[in-house]
C-alpha positions in Angstrom: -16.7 19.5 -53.2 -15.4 21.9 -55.9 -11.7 21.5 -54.9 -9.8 18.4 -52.8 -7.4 21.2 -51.6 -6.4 19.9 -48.4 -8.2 17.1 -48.5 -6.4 12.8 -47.8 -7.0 11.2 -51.3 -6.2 7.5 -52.0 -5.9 6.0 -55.8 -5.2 2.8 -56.7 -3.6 1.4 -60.0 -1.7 4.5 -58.9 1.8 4.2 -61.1 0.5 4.3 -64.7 -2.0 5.7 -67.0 -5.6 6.6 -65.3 -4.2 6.5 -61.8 -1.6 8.2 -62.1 -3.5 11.0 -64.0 -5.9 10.9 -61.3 -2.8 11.5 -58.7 -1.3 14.2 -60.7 -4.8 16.0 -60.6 -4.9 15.8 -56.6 -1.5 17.5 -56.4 -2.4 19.5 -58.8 -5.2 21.0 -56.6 -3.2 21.1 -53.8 -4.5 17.8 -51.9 -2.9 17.2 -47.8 -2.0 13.9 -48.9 -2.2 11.1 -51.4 -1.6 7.8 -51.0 -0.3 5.8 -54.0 -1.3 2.1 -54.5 -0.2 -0.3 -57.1 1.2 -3.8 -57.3 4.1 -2.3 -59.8 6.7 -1.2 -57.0 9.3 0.8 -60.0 6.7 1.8 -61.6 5.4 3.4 -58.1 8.3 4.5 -56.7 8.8 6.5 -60.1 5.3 7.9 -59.7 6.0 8.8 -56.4 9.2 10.7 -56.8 7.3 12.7 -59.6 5.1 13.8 -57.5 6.8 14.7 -54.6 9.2 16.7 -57.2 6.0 18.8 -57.9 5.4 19.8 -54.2 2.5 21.0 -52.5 1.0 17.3 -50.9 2.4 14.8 -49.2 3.1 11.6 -51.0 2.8 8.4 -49.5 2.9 5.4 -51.3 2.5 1.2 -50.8 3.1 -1.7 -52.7 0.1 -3.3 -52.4 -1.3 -6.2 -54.4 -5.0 -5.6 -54.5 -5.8 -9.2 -55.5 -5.0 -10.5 -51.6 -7.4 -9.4 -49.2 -5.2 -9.9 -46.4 -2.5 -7.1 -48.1 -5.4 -5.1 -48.6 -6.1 -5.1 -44.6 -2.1 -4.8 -43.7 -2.2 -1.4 -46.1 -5.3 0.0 -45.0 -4.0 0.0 -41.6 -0.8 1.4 -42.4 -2.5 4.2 -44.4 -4.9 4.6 -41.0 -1.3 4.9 -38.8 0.0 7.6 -41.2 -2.6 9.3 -42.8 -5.9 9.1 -40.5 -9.3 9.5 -42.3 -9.5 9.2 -46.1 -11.6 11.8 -48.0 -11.6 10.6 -51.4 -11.0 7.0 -52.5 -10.4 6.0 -55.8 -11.2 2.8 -56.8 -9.1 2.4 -60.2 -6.8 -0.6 -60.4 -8.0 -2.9 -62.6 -7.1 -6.1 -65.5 -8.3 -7.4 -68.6 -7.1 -10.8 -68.9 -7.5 -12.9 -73.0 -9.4 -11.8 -76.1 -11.0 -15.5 -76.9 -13.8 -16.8 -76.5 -14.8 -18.0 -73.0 -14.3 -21.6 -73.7 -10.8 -21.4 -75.0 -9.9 -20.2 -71.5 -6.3 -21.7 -71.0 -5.3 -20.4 -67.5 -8.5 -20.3 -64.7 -6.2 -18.4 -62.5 -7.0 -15.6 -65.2 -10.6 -15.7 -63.8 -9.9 -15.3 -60.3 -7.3 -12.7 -61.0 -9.8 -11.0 -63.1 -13.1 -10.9 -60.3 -10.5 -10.3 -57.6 -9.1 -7.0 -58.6 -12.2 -5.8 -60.6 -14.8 -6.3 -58.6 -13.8 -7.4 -55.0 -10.9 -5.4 -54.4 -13.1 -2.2 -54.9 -15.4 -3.3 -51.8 -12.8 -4.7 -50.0 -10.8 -1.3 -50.0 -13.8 0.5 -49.7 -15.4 -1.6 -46.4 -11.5 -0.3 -44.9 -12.1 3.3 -45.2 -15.8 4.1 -45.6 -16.7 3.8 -42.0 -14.4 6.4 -41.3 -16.0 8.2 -43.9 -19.6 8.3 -42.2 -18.3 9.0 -38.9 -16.2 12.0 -39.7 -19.3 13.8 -41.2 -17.5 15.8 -43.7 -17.7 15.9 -47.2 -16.3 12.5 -48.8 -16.1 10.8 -52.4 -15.7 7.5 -53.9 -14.8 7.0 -57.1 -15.0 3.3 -58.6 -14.1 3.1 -62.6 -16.2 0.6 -63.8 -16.9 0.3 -67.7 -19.3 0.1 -70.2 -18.7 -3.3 -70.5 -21.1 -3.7 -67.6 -23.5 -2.0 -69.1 -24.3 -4.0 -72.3 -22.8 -7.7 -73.6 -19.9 -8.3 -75.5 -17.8 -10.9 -77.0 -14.7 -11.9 -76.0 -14.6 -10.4 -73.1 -17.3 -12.3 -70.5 -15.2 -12.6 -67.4 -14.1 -8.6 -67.4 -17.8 -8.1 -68.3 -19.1 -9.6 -65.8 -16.2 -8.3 -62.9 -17.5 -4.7 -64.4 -21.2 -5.2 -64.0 -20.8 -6.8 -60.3 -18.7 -3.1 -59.8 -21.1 -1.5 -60.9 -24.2 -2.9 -59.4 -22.1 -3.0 -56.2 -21.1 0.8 -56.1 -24.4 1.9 -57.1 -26.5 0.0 -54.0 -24.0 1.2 -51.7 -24.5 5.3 -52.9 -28.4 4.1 -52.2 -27.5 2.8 -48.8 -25.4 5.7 -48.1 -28.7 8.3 -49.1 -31.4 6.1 -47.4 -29.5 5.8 -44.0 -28.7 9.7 -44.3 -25.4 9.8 -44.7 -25.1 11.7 -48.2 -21.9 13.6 -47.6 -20.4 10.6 -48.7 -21.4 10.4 -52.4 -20.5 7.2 -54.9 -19.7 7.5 -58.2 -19.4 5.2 -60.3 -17.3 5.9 -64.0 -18.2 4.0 -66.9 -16.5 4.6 -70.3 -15.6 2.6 -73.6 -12.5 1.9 -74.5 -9.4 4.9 -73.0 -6.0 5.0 -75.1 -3.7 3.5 -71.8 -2.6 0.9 -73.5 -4.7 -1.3 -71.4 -7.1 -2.0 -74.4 -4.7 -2.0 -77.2 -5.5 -3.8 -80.6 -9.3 -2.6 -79.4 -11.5 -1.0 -82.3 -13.6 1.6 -81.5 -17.1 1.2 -83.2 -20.0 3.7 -85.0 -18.7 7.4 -83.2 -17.1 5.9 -80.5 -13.3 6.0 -81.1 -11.3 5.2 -78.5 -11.2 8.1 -76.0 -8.4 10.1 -74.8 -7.1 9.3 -71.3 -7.4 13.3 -70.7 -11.0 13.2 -71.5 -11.9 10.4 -69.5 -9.3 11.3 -66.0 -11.2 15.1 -66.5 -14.7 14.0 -66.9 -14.7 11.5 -64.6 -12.4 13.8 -61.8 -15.0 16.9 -62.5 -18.0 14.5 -62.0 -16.7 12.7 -59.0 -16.4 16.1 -57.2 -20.0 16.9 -58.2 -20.8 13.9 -56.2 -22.7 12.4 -59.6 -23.5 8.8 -59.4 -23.2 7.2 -62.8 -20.8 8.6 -65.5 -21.2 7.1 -68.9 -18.8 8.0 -71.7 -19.3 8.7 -74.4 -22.9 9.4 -74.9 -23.2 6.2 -77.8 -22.7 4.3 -74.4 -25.6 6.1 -72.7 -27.7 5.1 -76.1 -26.4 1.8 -76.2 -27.4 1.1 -72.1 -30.7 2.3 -73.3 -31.1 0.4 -76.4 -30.8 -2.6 -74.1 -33.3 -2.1 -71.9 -36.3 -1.2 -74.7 -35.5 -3.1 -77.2 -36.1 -7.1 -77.7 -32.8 -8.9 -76.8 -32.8 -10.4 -80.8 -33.2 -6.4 -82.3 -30.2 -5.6 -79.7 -28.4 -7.5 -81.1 -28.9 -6.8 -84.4 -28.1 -3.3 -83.7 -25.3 -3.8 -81.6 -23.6 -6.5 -84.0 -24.1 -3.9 -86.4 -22.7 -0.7 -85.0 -19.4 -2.8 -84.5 -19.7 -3.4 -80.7 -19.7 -6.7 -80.5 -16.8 -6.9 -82.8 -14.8 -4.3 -81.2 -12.6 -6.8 -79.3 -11.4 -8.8 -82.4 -8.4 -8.0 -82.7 -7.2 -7.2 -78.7 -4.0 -7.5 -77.8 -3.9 -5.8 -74.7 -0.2 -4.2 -72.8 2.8 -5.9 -73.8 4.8 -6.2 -70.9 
């Protein structure tokens, strides 16, 4: 897929920072249609209007919260009524909920919030569109931004951890599924990168050369690599060593190294998005 010129592309998280850079790059190329989701209905509407101001693809966008399964089913069908078969699905909405320690935990509600949006929503939304996907026989993508927190431990931040490697191990069996049952022109990708300048992750340090990447960087590598049809994006390439580190070396030397390098301290001092 070198192009999704005249393609149906659907992003969620769609109003602000990686999803709506991710939208900007399917009008850009000229996409039939795409579908704007987020939970932030100004914010979206904005977006929206943007967009549409450019020219070149229809815009259709829903106010969908992406934590309840049952909106995610009322969309999904709305999106089927108006738009028909989805090419590419982007898989981008996503939360980072406290910078303590998982014991001080105040609101549990955070949890669900947080294992809701990260990891179920993504098969949720995918389970609505990808049957289409392997009927229709042409080429498709999905795109499912993951991070490198599910690639290695770290402090302060179990619960996102842990909603990023169930993404992550999720999107990858289903691009096996997809190749073993012989249905490749549906490719999964799956994007994992450290910390992106969105605001999502602010007061986050990045650690030994790993600053915090740009969110140009990360839409463009990530866009490029989706269209390849790779499965597993790591960024930057301290994150492919880490991931490796992890698997050779004894979990007590990981540590060590990864204490050291500043990745287990990199969430000290997180603030996250003011409202």
């Amino acid at each position: 897929m070198e192009t999704v010129a005249g393609t149906k592309v659907l992003i969620t998280g769609a109003a602000m920072g990686l999803g709506k850079a991710f939208a900007e790059r399917a009008v850009r190329e000229r996409a039939a249609d795409v579908v704007l989701w987020d939970v932030n209905e100004e914010a979206l509407n904005k977006t929206a209007a943007e967009l549409t101001a450019v020219g070149g693809s229809r815009i259709h966008r829903y106010a969908v919260d992406v934590s309840d399964r049952d909106a995610i089913a009322a969309a999904a069908e709305s999106v089927r009524a108006a738009v028909g078969v989805i090419d590419v699905l982007i898989n981008n909405a996503g939360i980072v909920r406290g910078n303590g320690y998982f014991w001080e935990t105040r609101d549990r509600a955070d949890i669900d919030q947080t294992m809701a949006i990260n990891s179920l929503a993504p098969m949720y939304i995918t389970l609505e569109f990808l049957p289409a996907m392997v009927a229709h026989r042409s080429p498709a993508r999905i795109l499912t931004v993951a991070s490198s927190a599910g690639l290695v431990s770290n402090p302060r931040m179990s619960v996102y951890a842990a909603s990023k490697w169930a993404a992550l191990g999720w999107s990858d069996s289903v691009r096996l599924e997809l190749e073993q049952s012989g249905n490749g022109h549906v490719k999964m990708t799956t994007f994992c990168p450290t910390y992106i300048n969105t605001g999502m992750f602010a007061g986050a340090k990045g650690f030994l050369f790993t600053p915090i990447i740009e969110q140009d960087h990360a839409v463009d590598t990530a866009w490029s690599e989706m269209k390849k049809g790779s499965p597993l994006v790591v960024m930057p390439w301290t994150s492919r060593l880490n991931r490796a580190i992890s698997g050779l070396l004894p979990l007590k030397i990981r540590d060590l190294y990864l204490n050291a390098v500043g990745v287990y301290h990199s969430m000290d001092e997180f603030t996250g998005r003011t409202a």
